[in-house]
Kinemage of the C-alpha trace (Angstrom):
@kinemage 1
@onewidth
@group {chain A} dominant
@subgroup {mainchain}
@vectorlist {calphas} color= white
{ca unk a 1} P 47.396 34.471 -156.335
{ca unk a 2} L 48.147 37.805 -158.337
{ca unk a 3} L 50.427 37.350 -161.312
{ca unk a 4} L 53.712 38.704 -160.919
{ca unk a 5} L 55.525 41.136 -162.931
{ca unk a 6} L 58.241 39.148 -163.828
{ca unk a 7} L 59.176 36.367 -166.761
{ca unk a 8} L 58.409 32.784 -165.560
{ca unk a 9} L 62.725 32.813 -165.742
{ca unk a 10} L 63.360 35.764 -163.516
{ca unk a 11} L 60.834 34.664 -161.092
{ca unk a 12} L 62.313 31.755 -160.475
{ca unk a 13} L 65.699 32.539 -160.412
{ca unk a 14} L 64.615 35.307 -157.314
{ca unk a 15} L 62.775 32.701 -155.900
{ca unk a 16} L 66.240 30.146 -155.933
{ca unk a 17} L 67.823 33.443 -154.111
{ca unk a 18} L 65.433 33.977 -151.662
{ca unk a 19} L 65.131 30.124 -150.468
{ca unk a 20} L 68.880 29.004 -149.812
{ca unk a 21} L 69.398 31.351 -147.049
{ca unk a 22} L 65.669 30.303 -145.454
{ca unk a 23} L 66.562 26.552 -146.194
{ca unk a 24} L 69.629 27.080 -143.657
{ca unk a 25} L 67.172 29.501 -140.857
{ca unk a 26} L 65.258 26.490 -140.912
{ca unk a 27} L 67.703 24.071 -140.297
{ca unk a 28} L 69.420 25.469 -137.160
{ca unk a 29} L 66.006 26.715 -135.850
{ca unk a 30} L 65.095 23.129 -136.086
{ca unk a 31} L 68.433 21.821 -134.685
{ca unk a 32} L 69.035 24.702 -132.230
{ca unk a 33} L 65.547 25.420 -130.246
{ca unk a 34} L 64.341 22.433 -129.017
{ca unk a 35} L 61.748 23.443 -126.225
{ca unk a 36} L 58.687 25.070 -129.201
{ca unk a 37} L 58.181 22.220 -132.072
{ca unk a 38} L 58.265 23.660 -135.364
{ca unk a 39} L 55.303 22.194 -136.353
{ca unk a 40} L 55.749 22.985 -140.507
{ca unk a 41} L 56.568 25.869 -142.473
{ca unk a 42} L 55.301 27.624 -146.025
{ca unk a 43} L 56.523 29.727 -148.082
{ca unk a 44} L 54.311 32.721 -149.307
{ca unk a 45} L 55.593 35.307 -151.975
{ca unk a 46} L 55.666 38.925 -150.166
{ca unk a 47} L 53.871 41.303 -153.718
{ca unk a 48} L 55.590 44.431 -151.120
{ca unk a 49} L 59.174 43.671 -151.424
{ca unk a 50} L 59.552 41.126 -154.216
{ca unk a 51} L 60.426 37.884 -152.178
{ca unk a 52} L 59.419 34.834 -150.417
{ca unk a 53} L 58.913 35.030 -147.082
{ca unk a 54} L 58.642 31.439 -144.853
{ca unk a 55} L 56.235 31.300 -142.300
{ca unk a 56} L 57.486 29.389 -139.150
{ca unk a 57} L 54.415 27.657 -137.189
{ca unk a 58} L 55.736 26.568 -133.758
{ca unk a 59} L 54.096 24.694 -131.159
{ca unk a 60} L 54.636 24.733 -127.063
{ca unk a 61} L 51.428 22.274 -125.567
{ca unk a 62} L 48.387 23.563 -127.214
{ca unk a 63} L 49.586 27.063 -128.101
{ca unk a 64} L 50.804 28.289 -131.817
{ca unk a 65} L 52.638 30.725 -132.677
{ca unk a 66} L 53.593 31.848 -136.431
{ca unk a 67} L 55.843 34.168 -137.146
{ca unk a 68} L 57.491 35.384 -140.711
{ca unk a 69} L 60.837 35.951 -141.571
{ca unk a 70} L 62.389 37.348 -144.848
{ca unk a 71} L 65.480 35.712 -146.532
{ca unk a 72} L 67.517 38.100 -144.410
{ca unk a 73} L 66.618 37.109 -141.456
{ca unk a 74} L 64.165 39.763 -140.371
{ca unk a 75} L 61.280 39.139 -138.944
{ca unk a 76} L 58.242 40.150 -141.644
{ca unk a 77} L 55.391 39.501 -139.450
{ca unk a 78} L 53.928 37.594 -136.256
{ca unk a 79} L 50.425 36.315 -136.850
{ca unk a 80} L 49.762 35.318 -132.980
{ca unk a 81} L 51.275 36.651 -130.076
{ca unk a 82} L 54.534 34.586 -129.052
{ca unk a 83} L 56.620 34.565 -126.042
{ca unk a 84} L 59.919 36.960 -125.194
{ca unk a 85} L 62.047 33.677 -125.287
{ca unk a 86} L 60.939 32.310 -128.469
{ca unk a 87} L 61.733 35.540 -129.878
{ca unk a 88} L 65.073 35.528 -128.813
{ca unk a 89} L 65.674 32.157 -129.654
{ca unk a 90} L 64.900 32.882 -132.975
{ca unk a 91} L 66.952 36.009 -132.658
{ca unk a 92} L 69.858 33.865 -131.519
{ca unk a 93} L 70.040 31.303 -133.943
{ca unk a 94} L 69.564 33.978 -136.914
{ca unk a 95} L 72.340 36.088 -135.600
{ca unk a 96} L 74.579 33.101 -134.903
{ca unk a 97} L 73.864 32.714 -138.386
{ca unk a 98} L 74.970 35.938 -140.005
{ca unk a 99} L 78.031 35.421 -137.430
{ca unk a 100} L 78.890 32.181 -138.681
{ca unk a 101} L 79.219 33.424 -142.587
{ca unk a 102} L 75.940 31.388 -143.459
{ca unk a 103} L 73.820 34.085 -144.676
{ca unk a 104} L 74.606 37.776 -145.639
């Protein structure tokens, strides 16, 4: 892993930032799409834009699908091809979010 160009302090206090509103994305996706399993998740720090990015591996029978999203709810990357309605699930439960007053 490349070192970072910020103080131990400053890293982690971005890093704090950046995982409260993925904490909460997790959450509902967990509570609110219940026909993919989300199998685990892991955090990787994105050198582009300065923040950590969690990586969402679902499951649907023997198919995975991982796809990326940033603290804002965009989604940063999809490592496998994934189906229309996962991607609007996850769509659905991130704008439900921003809706809701969870995440800004």
């Amino acid at each position: 892993m490349k070192k970072t160009d910020y103080d131990e302090e400053t890293y982690y206090q971005k890093v704090k930032k950046d995982l409260y509103p993925l904490v909460v994305i997790t959450r509902k996706i967990e509570e609110l799409i219940s026909d993919y399993a989300l199998m685990k998740t892991e955090d990787v720090w994105d050198e582009e834009f300065g923040n950590v990015v969690r990586a969402f591996f679902f499951e649907r029978g023997s198919s995975e699908y991982i796809i990326t999203i940033t603290p804002e709810g965009l989604i940063r990357g999809v490592h496998s091809k994934y189906p229309s309605q996962l991607s609007h699930q996850v769509h659905n439960v991130i704008v439900g979010l921003y809706a809701g007053g969870w995440i800004e």
